[in-house]
C-alpha positions in Angstrom: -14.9 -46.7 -92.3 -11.9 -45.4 -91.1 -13.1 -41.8 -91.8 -16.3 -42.4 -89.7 -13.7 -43.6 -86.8 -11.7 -40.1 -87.4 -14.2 -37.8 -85.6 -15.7 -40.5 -82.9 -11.8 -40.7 -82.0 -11.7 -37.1 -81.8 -14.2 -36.6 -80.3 -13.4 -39.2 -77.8 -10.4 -37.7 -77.2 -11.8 -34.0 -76.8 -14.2 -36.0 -74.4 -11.2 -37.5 -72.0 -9.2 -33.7 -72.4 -12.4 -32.0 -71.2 -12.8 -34.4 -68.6 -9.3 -34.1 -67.8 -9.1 -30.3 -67.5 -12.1 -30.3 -65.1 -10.4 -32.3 -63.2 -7.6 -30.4 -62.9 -9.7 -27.3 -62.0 -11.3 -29.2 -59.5 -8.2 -29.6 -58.3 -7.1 -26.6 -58.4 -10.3 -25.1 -57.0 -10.3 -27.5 -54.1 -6.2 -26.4 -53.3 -7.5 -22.6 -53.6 -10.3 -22.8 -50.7 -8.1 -25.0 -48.7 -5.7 -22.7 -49.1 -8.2 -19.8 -48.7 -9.3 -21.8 -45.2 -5.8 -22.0 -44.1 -5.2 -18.1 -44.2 -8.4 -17.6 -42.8 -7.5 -19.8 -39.9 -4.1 -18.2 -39.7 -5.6 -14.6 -40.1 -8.0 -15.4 -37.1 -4.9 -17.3 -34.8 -3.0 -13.8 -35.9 -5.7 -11.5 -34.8 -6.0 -14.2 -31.3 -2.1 -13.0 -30.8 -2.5 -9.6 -31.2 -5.8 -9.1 -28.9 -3.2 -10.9 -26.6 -0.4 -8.5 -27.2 -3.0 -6.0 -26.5 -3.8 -7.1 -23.3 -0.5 -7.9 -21.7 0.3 -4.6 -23.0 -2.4 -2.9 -21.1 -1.4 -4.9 -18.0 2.4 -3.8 -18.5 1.5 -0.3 -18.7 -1.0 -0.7 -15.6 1.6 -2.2 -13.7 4.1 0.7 -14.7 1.9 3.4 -13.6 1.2 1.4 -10.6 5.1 1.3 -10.3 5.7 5.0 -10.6 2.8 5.6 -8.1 4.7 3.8 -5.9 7.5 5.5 -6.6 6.6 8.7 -5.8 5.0 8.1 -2.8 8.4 6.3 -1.5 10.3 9.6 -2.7 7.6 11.5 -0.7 8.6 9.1 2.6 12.3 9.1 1.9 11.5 13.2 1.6 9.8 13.3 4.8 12.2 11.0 6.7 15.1 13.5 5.5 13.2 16.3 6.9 12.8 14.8 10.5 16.2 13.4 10.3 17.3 16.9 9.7 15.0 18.4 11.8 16.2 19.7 15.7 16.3 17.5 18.3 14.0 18.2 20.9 16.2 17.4 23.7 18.4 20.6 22.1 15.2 22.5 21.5 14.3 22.3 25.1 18.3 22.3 26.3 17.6 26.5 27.5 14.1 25.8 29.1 14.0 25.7 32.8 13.3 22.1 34.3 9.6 21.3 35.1 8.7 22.1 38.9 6.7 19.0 39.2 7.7 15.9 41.5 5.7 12.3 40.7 5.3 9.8 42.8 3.2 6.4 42.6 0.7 4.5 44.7 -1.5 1.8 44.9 -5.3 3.2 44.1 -7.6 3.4 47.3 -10.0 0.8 45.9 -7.0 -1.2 44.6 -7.5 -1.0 40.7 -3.7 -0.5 39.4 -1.7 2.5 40.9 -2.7 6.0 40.9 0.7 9.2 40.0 0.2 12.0 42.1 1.5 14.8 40.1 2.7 17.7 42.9 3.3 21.4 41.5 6.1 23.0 43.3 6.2 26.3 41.5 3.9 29.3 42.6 1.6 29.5 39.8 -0.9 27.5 37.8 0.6 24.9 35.6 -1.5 23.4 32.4 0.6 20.4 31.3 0.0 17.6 28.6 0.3 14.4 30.0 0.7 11.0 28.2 0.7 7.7 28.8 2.1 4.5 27.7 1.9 1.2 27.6 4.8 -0.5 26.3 3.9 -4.5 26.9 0.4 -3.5 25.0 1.4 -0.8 23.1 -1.4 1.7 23.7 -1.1 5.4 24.7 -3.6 8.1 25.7 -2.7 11.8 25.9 -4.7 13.9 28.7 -4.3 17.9 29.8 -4.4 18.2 33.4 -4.2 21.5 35.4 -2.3 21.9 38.7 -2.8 24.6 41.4 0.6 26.0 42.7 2.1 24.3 45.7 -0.9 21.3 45.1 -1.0 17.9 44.1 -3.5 15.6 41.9 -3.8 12.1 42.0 -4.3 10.6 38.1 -5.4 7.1 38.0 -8.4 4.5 36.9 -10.8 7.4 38.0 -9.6 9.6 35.3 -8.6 7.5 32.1 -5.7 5.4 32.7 -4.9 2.6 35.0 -1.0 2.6 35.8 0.8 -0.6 35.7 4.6 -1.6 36.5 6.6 -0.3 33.4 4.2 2.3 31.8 5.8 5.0 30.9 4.7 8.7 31.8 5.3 12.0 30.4 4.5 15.5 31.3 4.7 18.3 29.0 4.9 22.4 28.8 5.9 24.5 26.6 7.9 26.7 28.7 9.6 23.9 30.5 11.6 20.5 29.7 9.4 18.1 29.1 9.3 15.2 32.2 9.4 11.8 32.2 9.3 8.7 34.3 8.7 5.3 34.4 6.3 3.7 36.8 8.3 1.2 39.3 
C-alpha cells in the first residue's frame, strides 16, 4: 500500500510545484506589465516635458529676435540722435545771412475772431517766406508759404488758416535770410 501512496504523493507534490510555479509567473507577469505600464507612463510624462522644453524654447528664441530687433532699431535712434547732435546749429548756419526785412505786428481781427499778424516787407523786392505757427498750450502747428510785395504788408489771420491767440508762437522763414521769430503778446 505504501507503494500505491508513492506516486499519488508525487504526484501530489508535482501538482502543488506546478501550481506553485504558475503562481510565481503570474506574479512575475503581473510585476512585468505594471512595470511595463509604469515606463509607458513615464515615457509619455517624458515626452509631456520635452514638447514643453520645446515650446518655451521657441518662445525664448522669439523673444530674443524680438530683442535684437529692438536692438537695432535703438542703435539706429542712438545713430540718428548722434548725427543731429553733431549736426550744425542752425543759428551758426544762418550767423552770415542778412537779417529778414520783415516787421510783424498784431491786431485784433475786424470781425473779432482771435488776432490777425500783419507781416510788412521792407525790402525792395518780392519776398516768398515759410511761415509757421504754433500753439504751445495745445500743441498744434501749421506751416503756410505766403508771398509779400516789396514795401507791402498782408494781414494773416482766421481768414487764411490760423487764428492767433496770446502766446502762439510765429516764425518766418527764407533761405537767404535769418529765419524770424516772435511771440504773439
Amino acid at each position: 500500500m505504501e507503494e500505491t501512496q508513492k506516486p499519488a504523493q508525487v504526484a501530489r507534490k508535482w501538482f502543488w510545484l506546478s501550481i506553485l510555479a504558475n503562481a510565481l509567473l503570474l506574479i512575475l507577469a503581473g510585476g512585468a506589465i505594471l512595470f511595463a505600464f509604469t515606463l509607458s507612463y513615464d515615457l509619455q510624462d517624458a515626452k509631456i516635458q520635452l514638447e514643453k522644453s520645446k515650446e518655451d524654447k521657441r518662445r525664448v528664441e522669439a523673444y530674443l529676435a524680438e530683442s535684437r530687433a529692438r536692438v537695432n532699431e535703438v542703435e539706429r535712434e542712438i545713430k540718428r540722435l548722434s548725427q543731429a547732435l553733431n549736426a550744425p546749429d542752425p543759428a551758426q548756419v544762418d550767423s552770415g545771412k542778412p537779417t529778414l526785412p520783415v516787421k510783424v505786428r498784431f491786431r485784433k481781427s475786424y470781425l473779432g475772431i482771435g488776432l490777425v499778424a500783419v507781416i510788412e516787407n521792407t525790402s525792395t523786392h518780392y519776398l516768398t517766406l515759410v511761415l509757421t505757427t504754433r500753439n504751445p498750450t495745445t500743441s498744434t502747428a501749421k506751416r503756410f508759404q505766403i508771398e509779400i510785395k516789396p514795401n507791402d504788408d498782408i494781414a494773416f489771420g482766421h481768414d487764411d488758416g490760423w487764428k492767433f491767440t496770446s502766446g502762439d508762437e510765429l516764425n518766418l522763414y527764407n533761405d537767404n535770410y535769418h529765419a524770424f521769430k516772435a511771440r504773439v503778446p
